[in-house]
N, C-alpha and C positions, 0 to 999 in steps of 0.2 A: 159605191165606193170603190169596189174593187172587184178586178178580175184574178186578180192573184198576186200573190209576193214575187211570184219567179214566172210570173206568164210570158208567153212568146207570143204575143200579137204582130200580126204584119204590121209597116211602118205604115201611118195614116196623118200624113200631117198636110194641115190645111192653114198656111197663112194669107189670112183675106184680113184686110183694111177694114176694118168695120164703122171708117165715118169719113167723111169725105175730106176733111181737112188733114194736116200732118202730111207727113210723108218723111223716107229717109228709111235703111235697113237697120231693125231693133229700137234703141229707147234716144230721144231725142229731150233736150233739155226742155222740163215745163216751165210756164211762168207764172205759179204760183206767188212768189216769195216777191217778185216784182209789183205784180200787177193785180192780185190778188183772184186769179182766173188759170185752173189748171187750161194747159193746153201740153201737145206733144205725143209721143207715144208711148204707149205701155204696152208688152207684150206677153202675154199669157200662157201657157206650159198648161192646158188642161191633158190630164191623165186620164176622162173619162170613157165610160164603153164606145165606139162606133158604131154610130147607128142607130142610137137611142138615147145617151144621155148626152151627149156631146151636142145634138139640136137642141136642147132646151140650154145647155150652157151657153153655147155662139151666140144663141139668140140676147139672154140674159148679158150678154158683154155687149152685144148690140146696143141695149135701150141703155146700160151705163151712159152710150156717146150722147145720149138724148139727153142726160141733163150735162154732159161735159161737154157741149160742140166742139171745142178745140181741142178733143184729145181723141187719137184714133188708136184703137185697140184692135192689138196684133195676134188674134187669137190663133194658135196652134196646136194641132189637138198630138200629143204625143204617147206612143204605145206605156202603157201602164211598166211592163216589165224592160224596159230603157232607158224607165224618165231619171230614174237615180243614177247611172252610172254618166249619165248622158249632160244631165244636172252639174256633178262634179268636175266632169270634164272640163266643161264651157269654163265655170265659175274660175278653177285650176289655170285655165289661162288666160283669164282674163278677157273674151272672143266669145262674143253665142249665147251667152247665158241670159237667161227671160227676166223681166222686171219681176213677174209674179209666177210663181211654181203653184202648184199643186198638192202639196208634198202628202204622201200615207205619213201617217201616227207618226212610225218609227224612224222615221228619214230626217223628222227636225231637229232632233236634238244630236244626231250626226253632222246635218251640216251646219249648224251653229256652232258645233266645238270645232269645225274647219273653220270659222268665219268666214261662210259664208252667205249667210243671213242678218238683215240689219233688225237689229233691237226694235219694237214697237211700240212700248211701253213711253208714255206722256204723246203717243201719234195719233191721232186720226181712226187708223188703223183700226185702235179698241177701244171702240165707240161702245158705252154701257156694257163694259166689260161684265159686269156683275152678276147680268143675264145668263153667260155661256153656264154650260150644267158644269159641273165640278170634274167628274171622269173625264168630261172633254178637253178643259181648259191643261187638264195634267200634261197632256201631251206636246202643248204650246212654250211650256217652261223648259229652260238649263240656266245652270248656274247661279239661278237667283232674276235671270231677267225672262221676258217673253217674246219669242220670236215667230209667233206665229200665230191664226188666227183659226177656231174651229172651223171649219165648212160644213161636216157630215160627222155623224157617228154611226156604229153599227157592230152587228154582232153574226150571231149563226143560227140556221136552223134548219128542218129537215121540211125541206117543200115535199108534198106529196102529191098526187093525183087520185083525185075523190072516187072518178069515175073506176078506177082498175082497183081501188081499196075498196068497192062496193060489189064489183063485179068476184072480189076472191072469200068476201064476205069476212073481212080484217079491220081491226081498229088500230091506227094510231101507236105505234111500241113509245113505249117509256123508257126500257133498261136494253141494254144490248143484247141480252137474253130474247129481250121477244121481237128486238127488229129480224135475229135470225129464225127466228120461230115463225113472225110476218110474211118475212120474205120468203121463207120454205113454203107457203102456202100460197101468196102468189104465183110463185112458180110450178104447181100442182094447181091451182085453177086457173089459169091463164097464158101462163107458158113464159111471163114474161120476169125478167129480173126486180128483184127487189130494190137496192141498192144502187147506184154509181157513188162511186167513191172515185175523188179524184184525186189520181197519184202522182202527178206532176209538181205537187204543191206543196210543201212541209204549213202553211197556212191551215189547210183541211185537215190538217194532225193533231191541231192542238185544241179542239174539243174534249178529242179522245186522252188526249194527254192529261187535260185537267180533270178530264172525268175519274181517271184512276188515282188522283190525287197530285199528280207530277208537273213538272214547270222546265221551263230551259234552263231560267238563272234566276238566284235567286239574287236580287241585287242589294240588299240589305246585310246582306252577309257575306256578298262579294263569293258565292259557292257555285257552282255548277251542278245541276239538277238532272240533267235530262238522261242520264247514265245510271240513275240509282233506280231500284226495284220497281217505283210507278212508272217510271219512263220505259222499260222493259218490258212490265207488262200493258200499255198503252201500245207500246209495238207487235206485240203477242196479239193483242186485241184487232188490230187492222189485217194483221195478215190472217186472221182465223177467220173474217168475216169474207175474205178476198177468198182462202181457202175451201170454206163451206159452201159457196156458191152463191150468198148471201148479199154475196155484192161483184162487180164487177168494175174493172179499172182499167185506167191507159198511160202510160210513161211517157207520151208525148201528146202534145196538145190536148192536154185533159179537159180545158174549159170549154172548147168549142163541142167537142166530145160528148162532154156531160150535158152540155145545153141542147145539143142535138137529140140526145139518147130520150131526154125525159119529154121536151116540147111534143116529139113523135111520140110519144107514149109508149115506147121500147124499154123503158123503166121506171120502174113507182114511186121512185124517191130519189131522190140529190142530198146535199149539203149546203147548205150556200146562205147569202145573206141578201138586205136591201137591195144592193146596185144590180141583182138578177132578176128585180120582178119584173121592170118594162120590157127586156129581152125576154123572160117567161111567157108573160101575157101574147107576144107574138108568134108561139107555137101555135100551131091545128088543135090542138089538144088542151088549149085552153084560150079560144076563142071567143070561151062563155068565161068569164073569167072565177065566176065561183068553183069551178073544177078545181081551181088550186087551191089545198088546203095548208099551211102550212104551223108548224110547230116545236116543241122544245127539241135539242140535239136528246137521242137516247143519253140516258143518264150511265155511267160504268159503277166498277165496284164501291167509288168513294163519292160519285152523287153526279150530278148535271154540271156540264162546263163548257163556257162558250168564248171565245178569246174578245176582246174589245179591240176593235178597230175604227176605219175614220181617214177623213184626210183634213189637212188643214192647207189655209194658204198663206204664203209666206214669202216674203219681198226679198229680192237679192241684194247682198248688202253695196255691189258695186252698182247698181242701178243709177242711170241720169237726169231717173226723173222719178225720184222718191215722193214728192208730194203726191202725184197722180197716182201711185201707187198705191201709197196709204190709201188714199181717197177710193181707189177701185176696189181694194181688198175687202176696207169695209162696207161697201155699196156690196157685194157678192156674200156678206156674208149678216145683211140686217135682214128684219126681219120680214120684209116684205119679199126680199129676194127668197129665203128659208121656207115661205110660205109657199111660193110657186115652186119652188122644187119638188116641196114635200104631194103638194097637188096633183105634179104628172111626172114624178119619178119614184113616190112611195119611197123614198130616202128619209132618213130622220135627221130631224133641225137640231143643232147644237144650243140653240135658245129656248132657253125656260119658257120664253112668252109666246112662242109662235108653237106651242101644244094647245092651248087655248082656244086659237085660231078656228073656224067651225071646219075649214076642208082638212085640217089635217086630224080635229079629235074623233073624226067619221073616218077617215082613210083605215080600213081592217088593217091591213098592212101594217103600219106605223103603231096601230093600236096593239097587235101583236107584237112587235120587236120592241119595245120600250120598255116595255118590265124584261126584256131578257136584256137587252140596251143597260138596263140598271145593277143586274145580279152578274154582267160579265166581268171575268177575269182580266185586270189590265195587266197590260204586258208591262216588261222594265223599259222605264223612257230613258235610256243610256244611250251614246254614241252608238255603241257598238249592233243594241237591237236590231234592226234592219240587216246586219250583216250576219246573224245568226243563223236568216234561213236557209242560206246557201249550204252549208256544211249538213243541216237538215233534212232538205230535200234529198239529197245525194244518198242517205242510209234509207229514208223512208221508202224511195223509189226502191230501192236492191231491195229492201225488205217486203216488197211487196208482190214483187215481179221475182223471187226467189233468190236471188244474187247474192242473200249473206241475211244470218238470221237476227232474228230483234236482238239478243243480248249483245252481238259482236254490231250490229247497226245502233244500238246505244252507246256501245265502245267507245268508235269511232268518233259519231257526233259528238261527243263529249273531250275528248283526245284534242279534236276540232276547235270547241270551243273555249279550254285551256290554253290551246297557241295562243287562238285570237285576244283574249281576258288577260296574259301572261301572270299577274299576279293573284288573279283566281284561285281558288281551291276547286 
């Protein structure tokens, strides 16, 4: 799913024709409604990793052409931390903007109250709608209609490395108490860090956040959260583990960073969720791939917390060839396609029915992250979500890297998120 809310991936964009027919730059009118035969093009906005999840997509958009001959799909693989601003740009003028986005969780129901996403609901589109799991389907809703269709869901947890948690003779921390008690002994029998914690990301915060009981916003009450006592100490909490040696960080390009630090086995543990096994599995260091063990985020003062994320996919509402659209969004998101994802990307399926499936009720991976999949934290599906973490990151990084301390980096963030809420409390 994700490399991060605020990642800086270099630009990777690959538009290649994936069927022999069509042609023309962007979306080309279908003949659906004529002829009763999509044909045209649709062109695709995949957010995925580079270099691993993005081959099994391309390809996946590929065999769509196989049952559409006449429709040639423009897939473009666009850096995860650009597609939203990048998104609104095109849509804003009318120029560039994809038949079918990608979009994270929190991006749909922002660009829906822009209009500009087309309604789904009586399309093609949500084909046995009934199937999608419930936490997933929440984040496809505004205003009463659906504008979007699950793809992936996902959560958080603590990958570890079996081989250096054997070697320092450590089990597994439960409470933040003993990841730094873990990590102090890893680094007395091995020399090497416990911890990467990535600071780049207000995303990787909010574990920690909910662990101590705390939230951005609460949207039920229309309050601001993230500035009162748990939010404080959630920030306390990050810097003490940054401070104690327990963990160690980087203010720029955290993810490449952190997947570097742990693949080499330069550190015993990460954060991270689903969309980092396949890049995981291609370090040295877990070559065997049982080496990687993975488990629940430590738990803080008020219990275990892991934020719920996801991306969904979602048609542009100006698109030329909305039938073909519908028709591809839901061909990427049944459950045959769900199933080969879940097969060689260890991603979990938004459908009820394809848990059943035998490659994916054997995949560890999946089998792990479903029950945490179930007990996470959904975030608020407001416009505004997605634009929260900007103000977030900015305090979490200073407060980590020393720049201003957690009570005045709650301050702010909150200060923050008042402008943005205006009628907030």
């Amino acid at each position: 799913m994700r490399r991060g809310i605020a990642a800086t991936a270099l630009v990777a964009a690959l538009g290649v024709s994936l069927a022999a027919c069509g042609s023309g730059d962007g979306s080309t009118g279908g003949g659906s409604k004529g002829s009763g035969e999509l044909s045209g093009t649709v062109t695709w906005w995949d957010t995925s990793t580079v270099g691993s999840e993005d081959k099994v997509f391309k390809k996946l958009a590929e065999d769509f052409t196989k049952k559409h001959p006449k429709v040639t799909v423009k897939y473009v693989n666009v850096p995860f931390g650009d597609a939203q601003n990048k998104f609104k740009n095109a849509a804003q003028s009318g120029s560039g903007a994809p038949d079918v986005i990608r979009s994270e969780v929190a991006w749909t129901p922002d660009f829906a109250n822009l209009g500009y996403l087309a309604p789904l609901d009586g399309t093609a589109a949500l084909k046995d709608q009934d199937d999608f799991l419930k936490q997933a389907a929440a984040s496809t809703k505004y205003d009463g209609k659906t504008y979007a269709v699950p793809q992936v869901i996902d959560s958080m947890g603590v990958f570890y490395n079996k081989k250096i948690f054997k070697e320092a003779g450590v089990e597994v921390p439960k409470t933040i108490d003993e990841l730094k008690s873990v990590s102090a002994k890893i680094k007395q029998k091995t020399g090497k860090t416990g911890l990467y914690l990535r600071g780049d990301d207000a995303y990787w915060f909010l574990s920690f956040l909910y662990g101590e009981g705390g939230d951005m916003v609460n949207a039920e009450t229309k309050t601001v959260s993230i500035d009162n006592p748990a939010g404080v100490k959630a920030f306390k909490t990050v810097k003490d583990l940054v401070d104690s040696g327990a963990a160690k960080t980087d203010a720029t390009d955290g993810w490449n960073n952190m997947q570097t630090a742990f693949k080499d086995g330069k550190v015993a543990m990460m954060i991270n969720g689903p969309w980092a096994v396949a890049d995981t599995y291609a370090g040295k260091e877990f070559a065997d791939k049982a080496n990687l063990g993975i488990a629940p985020v430590p738990a803080g003062s008020a219990g275990q917390g892991a934020p719920q994320g996801g991306h969904n996919l979602a048609v542009y509402a100006g698109s030329k060839n909305l039938d073909a659209s519908y028709a591809f969004v839901e061909y990427m998101s049944s459950p045959e396609v769900q199933t080969q994802v879940a097969k060689e990307l260890s991603l979990l399926p938004t459908r009820s029915s394809v848990y059943g499936k035998s490659d994916v009720a054997m995949n560890e991976m999946i089998t792990f992250f479903k029950p945490v999949v179930d007990k996470a934290v959904e975030r608020p599906w407001i416009p505004e979500g997605g634009s929260l973490f900007a103000p977030l990151v900015t305090e979490y990084t200073k407060v980590l890297t020393n720049q201003t301390t957690p009570e005045q980096g709650a301050k702010t963030a909150g200060e923050s998120y008042r402008k943005l809420l205006k009628d907030w409390k």
